[in-house]
C-alpha positions in Angstrom: -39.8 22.5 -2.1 -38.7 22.0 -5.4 -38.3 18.6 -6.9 -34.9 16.4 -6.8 -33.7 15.2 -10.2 -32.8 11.9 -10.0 -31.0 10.3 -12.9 -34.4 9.4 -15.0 -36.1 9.9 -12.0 -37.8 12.1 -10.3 -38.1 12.3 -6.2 -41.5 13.4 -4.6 -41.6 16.3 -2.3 -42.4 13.3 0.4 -39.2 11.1 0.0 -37.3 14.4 -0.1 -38.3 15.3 2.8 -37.5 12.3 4.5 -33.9 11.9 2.8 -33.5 14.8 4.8 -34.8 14.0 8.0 -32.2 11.2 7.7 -29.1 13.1 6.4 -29.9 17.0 6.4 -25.9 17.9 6.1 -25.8 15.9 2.4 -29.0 17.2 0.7 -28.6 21.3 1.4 -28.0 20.9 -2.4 -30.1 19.7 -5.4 -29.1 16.7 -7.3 -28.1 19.3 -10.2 -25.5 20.3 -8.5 -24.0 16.8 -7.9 -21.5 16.9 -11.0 -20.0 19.6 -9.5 -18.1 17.6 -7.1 -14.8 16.1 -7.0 -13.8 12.4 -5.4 -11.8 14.3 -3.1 -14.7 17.0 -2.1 -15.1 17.2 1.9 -18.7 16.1 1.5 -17.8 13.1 -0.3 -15.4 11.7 1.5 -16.9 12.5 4.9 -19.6 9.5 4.3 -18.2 7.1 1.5 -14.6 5.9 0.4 -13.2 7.1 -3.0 -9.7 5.0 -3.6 -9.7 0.7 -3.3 -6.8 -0.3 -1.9 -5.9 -4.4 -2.4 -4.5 -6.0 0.1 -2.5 -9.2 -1.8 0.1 -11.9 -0.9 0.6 -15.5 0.0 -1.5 -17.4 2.4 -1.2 -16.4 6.1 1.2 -13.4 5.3 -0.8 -11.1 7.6 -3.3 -9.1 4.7 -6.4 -9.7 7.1 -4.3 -8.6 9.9 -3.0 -5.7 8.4 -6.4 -4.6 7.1 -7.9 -4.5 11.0 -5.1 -2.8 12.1 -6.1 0.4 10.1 -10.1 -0.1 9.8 -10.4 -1.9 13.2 -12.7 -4.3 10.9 -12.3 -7.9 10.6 -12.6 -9.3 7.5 -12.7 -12.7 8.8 -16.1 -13.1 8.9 -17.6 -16.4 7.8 -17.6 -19.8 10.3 -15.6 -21.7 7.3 -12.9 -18.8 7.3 -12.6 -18.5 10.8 -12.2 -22.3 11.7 -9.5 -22.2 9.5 -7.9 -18.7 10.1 -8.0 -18.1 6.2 -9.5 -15.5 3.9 -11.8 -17.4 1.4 -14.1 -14.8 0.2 -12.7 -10.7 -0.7 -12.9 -9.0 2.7 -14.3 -5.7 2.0 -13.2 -3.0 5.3 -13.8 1.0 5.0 -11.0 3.5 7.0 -11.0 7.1 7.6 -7.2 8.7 7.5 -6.8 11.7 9.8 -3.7 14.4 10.1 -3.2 15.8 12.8 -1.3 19.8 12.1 0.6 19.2 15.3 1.9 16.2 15.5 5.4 15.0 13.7 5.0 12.8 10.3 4.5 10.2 10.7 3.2 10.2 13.7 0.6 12.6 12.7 -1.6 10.3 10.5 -4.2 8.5 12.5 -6.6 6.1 10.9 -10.2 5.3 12.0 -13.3 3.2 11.3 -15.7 5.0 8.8 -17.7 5.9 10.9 -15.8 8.4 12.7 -16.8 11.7 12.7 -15.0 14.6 10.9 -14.4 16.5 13.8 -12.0 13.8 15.3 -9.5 14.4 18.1 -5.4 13.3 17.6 -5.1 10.8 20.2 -1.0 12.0 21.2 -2.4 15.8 21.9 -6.4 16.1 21.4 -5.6 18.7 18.0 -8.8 18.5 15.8 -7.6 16.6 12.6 -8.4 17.1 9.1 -9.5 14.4 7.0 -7.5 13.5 3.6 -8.4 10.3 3.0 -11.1 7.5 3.3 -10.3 4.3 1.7 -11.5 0.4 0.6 -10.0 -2.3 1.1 -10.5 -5.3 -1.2 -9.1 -8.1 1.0 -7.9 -11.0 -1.3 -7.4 -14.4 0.0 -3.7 -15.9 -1.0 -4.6 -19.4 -1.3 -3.7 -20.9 -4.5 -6.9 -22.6 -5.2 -8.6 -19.0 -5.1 -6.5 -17.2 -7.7 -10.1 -16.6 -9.4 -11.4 -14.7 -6.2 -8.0 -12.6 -6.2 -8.8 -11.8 -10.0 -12.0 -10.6 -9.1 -11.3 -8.4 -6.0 -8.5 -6.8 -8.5 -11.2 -5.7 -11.3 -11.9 -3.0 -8.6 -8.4 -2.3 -7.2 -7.1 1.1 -8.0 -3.5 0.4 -5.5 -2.7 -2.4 -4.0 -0.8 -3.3 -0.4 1.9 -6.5 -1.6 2.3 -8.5 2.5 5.6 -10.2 2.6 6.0 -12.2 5.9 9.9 -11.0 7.4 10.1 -14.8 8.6 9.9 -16.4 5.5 11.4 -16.7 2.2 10.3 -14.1 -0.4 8.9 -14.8 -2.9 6.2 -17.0 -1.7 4.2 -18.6 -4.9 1.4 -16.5 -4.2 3.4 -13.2 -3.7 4.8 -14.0 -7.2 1.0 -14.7 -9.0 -0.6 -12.1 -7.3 2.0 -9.9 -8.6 1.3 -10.8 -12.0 -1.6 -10.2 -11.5 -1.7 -6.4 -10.9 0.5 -6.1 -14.2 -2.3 -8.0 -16.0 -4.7 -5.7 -14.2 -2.1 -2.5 -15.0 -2.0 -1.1 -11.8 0.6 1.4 -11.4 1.0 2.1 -7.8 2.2 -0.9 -5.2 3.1 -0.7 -1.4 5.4 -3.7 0.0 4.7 -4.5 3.6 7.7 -6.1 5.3 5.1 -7.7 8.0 5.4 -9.7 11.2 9.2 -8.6 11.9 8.0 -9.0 15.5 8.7 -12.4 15.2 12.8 -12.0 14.4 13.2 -8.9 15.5 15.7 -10.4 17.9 17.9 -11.4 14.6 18.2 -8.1 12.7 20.7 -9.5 10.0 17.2 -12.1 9.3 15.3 -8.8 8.5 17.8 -7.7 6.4 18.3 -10.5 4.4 14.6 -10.7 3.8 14.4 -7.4 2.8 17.3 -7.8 0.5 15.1 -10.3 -0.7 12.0 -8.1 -1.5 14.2 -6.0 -3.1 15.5 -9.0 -5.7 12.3 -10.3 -5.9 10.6 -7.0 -7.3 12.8 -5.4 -9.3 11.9 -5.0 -12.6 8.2 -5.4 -11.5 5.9 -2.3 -11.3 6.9 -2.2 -7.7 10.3 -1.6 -8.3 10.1 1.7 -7.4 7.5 1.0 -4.5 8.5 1.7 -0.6 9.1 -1.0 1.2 7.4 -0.8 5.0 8.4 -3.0 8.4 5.7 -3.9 10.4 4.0 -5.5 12.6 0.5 -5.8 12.0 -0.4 -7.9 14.8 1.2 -5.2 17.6 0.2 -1.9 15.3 3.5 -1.2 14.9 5.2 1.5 12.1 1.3 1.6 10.9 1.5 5.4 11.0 4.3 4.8 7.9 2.0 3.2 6.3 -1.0 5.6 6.2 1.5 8.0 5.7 2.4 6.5 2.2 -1.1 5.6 1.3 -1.6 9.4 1.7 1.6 10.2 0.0 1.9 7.7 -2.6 -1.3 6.5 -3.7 -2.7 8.9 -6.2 -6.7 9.3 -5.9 -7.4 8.5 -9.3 -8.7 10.3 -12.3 -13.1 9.8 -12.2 -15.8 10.2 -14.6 -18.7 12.2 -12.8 -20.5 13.6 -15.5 -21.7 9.9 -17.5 -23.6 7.2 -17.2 -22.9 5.0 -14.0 -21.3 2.1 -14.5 -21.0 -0.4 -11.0 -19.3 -3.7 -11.4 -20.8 -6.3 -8.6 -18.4 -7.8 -6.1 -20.8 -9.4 -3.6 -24.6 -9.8 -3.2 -26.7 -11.3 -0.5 -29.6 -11.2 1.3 -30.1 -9.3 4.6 -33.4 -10.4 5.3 -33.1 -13.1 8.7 -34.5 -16.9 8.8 -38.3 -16.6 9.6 -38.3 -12.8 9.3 -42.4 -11.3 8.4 -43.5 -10.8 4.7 -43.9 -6.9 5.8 -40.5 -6.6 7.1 -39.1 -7.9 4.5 -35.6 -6.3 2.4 -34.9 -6.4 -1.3 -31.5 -8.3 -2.6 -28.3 -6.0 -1.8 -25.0 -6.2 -4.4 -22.3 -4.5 -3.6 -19.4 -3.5 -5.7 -17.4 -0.4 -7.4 -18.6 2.4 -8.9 -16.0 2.9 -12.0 -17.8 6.3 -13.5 -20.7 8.8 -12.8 -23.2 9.3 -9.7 -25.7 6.4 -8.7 -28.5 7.9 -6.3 -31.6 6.7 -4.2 -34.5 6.5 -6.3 -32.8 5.8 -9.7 -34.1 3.6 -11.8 -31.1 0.8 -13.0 -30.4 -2.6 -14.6 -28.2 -5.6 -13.9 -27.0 -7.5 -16.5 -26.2 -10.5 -17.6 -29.3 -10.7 -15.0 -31.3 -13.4 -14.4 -30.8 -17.2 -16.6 -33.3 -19.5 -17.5 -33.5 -22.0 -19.2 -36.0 -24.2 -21.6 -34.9 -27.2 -23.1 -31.3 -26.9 -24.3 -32.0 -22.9 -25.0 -30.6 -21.0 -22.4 -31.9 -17.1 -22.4 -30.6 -14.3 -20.0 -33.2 -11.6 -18.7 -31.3 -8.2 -17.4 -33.2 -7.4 -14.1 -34.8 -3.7 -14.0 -35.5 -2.7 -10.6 -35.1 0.5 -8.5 -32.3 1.7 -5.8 -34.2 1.8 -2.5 -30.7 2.7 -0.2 -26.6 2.9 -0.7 -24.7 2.7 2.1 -20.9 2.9 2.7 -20.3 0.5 5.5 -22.9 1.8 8.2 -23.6 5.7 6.6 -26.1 5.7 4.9 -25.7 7.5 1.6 -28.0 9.9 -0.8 -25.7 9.4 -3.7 -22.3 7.8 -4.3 -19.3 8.4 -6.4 -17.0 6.3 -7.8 -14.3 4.8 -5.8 -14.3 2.6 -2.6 -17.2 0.2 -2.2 -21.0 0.4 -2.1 -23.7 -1.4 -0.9 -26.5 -1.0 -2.8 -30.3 -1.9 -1.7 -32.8 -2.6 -4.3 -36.2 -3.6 -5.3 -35.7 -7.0 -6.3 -36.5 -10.4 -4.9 -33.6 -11.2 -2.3 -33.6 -14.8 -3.4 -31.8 -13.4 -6.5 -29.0 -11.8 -5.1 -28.8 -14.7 -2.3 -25.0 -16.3 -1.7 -23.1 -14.0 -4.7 -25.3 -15.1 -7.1 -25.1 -11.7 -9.3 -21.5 -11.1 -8.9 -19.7 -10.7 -11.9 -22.8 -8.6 -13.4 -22.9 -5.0 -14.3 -25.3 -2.3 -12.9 -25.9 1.1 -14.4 -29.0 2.9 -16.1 -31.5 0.9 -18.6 -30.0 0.5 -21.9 -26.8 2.1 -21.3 -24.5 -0.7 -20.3 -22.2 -2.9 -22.4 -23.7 -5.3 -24.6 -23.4 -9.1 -23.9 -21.0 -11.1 -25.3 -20.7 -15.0 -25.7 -18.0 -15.5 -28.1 -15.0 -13.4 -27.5 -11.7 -12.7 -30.1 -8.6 -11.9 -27.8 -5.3 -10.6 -28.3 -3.4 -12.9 -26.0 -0.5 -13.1 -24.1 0.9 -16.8 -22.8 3.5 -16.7 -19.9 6.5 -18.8 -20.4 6.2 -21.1 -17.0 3.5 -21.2 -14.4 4.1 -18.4 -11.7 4.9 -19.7 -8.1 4.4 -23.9 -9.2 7.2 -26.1 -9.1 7.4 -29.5 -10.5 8.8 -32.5 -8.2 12.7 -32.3 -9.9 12.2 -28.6 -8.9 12.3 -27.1 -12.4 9.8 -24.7 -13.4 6.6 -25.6 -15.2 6.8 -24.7 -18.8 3.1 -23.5 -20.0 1.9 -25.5 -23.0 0.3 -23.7 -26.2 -3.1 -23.3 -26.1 -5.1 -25.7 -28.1 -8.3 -26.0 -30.1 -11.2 -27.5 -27.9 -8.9 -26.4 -25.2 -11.2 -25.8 -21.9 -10.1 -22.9 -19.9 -11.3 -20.2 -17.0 -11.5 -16.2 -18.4 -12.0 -13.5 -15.8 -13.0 -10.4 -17.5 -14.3 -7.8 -14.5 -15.1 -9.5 -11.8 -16.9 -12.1 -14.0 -15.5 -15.6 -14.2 -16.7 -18.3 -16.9 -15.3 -21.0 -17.9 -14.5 -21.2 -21.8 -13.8 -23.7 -24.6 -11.4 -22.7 -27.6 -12.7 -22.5 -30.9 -10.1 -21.1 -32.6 -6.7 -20.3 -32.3 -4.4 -18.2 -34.9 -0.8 -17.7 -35.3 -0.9 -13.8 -34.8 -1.9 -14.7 -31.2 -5.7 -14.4 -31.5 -7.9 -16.7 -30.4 -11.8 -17.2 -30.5 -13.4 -18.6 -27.7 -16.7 -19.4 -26.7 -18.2 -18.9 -23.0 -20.2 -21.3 -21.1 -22.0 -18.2 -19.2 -22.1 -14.3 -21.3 -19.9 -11.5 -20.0 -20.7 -8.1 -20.5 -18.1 -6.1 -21.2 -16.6 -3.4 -23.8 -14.0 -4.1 -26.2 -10.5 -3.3 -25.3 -11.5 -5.0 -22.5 -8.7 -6.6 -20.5 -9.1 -10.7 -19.7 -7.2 -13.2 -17.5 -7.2 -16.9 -18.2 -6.6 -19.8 -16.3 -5.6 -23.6 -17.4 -6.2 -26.4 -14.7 -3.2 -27.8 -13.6 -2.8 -30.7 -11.1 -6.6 -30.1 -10.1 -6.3 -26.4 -9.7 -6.6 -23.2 -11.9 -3.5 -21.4 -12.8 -3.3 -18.1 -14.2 -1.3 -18.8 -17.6 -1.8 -15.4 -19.5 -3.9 -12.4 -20.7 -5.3 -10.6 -23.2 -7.3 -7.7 -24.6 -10.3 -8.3 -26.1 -11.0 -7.3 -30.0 -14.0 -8.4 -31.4 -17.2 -10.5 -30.3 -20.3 -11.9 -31.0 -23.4 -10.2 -28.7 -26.5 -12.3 -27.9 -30.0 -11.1 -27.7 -31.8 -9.9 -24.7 
């Protein structure tokens, strides 16, 4: 059999052949014929996502709800969250959209768990569906004291799902930051959710007026133009509407196959169990986006910023080199993945190192072809005028102060979050600032910033980044 090519690697005849003793449907090709796909391409989206879709909004608005409702996944899923009903970590939840060619729209979208087979059955009259889409979710939490975790979930987002609970006012705080968010983040394409209209549906003038609401409260936003869904996540009702416009009116986007991959790092953990036997033992898993080209099974990669440590007052960061062992998109396991959706990716490395999200906000892509490192960063910023969604006691809005020399604040650039001190700030709007931890990133780069307000981070503006100063590896 002749040999794989595998990024810089090269696969044995032996770990071809049992690649495809575990998936024989995915490697009747060679690995030189990978490029040829498209995000879109049956074979793709049969076994991973290829669009994130964010689900954002205030606290308790239903997100997590919503996101079960079409994945059948709860992304409640730690003791902390569930004790107190709350998202505090991004819930990550794969779907499979089916259409059925008989059925009326919008009845004839179904959605699924990923793990469905292509071959599925319409539920209403037992047609054999096609499959058009199979999506992410990046499950945000909305409470105000984890803006940064929002801003991190949206380095990934490609669409985004805005919840407004019918059976309060709109906007919420958080509806209004998270908002500002996806224009800091320049996504295009929103969805508003009407939810939990199950509560007053007996009032229908109360649904209208909050909808009315909505419709104040994002225009002249970039979901102005966006359609605006009831539901009722909790009863699965009008979700067919909605996978019908995620089908309709999220775009899959625009991917770079054919370069380098580049995979920013959401989450990492460590599977391995308490007491588990040395020879049983797993690697560290991240998992994350793929923004461009194909990451495989056997390729060689690195993570940076990587590994600190310090000696004395001297800090140094060591980029980890290791090896990809398995990708997985939820439970199917993978030979390859694209970009789009989100990826799990087993590797070769020490699991103490990737243990409680201790590489998230690194980058992972081939050795010596990732973004340098930067710890001083020159930004083009942007201050907003008041604090979105905080009030002071008299009611009034709260006016942002200038940004000052010395001035500590929090930068998200990716889904990397440092705090920063100011070291210089200019009247053309640029100012100089150097991180506590290094970020690696590409100019042109875009950043959020925070400022600690009454004991709690709020977003205050953005920027782009210009210039830098690297550090050596």
């Amino acid at each position: 059999m002749e040999t794989f090519k595998k990024g810089t690697q090269r696969l044995t005849d032996n770990e071809v052949d049992q690649l495809m003793k575990r998936q024989p449907h995915l490697l009747k090709q060679s690995y030189d014929q990978i490029p040829n796909l498209t995000p879109n391409s049956q074979e793709v989206i049969s076994r991973q996502a290829t669009i994130n879709v964010g689900t954002i909004g205030h606290v308790a608005h239903g997100k997590s709800t919503l996101v079960r409702s079409v994945s059948t996944i709860n992304t409640v899923r730690f003791r902390q969250e569930r004790v107190r009903n709350i998202t505090i970590r991004l819930g990550y939840a794969n779907a499979k959209i089916f259409k059925c060619p008989k059925c009326p729209e919008p009845q004839c979208y179904q959605s699924f768990s990923s793990e469905k087979e292509s071959n599925a059955q319409c539920e209403l009259c037992k047609e054999v569906m096609t499959l058009v889409r199979h999506i992410s979710f990046v499950d945000c939490p909305g409470h105000d004291i984890l803006m940064s975790t929002m801003l991190t979930g949206a380095a990934v987002m490609d669409c985004a799902l805005l919840i407004v609970a019918a059976n309060m006012p709109c906007p919420q705080p958080q509806t209004q930051e998270h908002l500002v968010a996806l224009v800091i983040t320049k996504l295009k394409y929103v969805i508003v959710i009407q939810n939990k209209v199950d509560i007053i549906f007996r009032d229908q003038q109360a649904a209208l007026r909050n909808y009315e609401e909505i419709t104040r409260f994002i225009k002249g936003t970039i979901a102005e133009d966006s359609p605006i869904i009831p539901v009722s996540a909790q009863l699965k009702y009008n979700i067919d509407c909605v996978l019908q416009q995620i089908c309709n009116f999220f775009p899959i986007p625009d991917r770079q196959l054919q370069v380098p991959p580049k995979m920013i790092i959401i989450r990492s953990f460590d599977v391995n169990k308490p007491g588990e036997k040395p020879e049983n033992l797993h690697g560290g898993v991240v998992g994350g986006s793929i923004l461009q080209g194909i990451l495989s099974v056997g390729d060689e990669v690195e993570i940076r910023p990587g590994r600190q440590s310090k000696n004395g007052n001297q800090t140094t960061w060591h980029p980890i080199t290791t090896r990809v062992v398995s990708l997985y998109a939820e439970q199917n396991e993978l030979v390859y993945a694209v970009p789009g959706g989100l990826i799990g990716v087993g590797l070769l490395i020490d699991p103490s190192l990737t243990r409680n999200d201790n590489l998230v906000g690194c980058v992972l892509g081939f050795p010596k072809q990732l973004p340098e490192l930067y710890r001083e960063l020159e930004i083009n910023y942007y201050l907003m005028v008041s604090v979105v969604g905080a009030q002071q006691q008299d009611g009034k809005t709260q006016k942002i102060a200038k940004i000052q020399q010395d001035e500590m604040l929090k930068f998200n650039v990716l889904s990397n979050e440092t705090p920063g001190r100011v070291i210089e700030v200019r009247e053309d709007k640029i100012m100089r600032v150097a991180l506590n931890n290094p970020v690696c990133t590409g100019l042109q780069e875009k950043v959020a910033f925070s400022r600690r307000l009454s004991n709690k981070f709020r977003l205050i503006g953005w920027g782009i980044i210009t210039d830098g100063k690297t550090i050596t590896l």
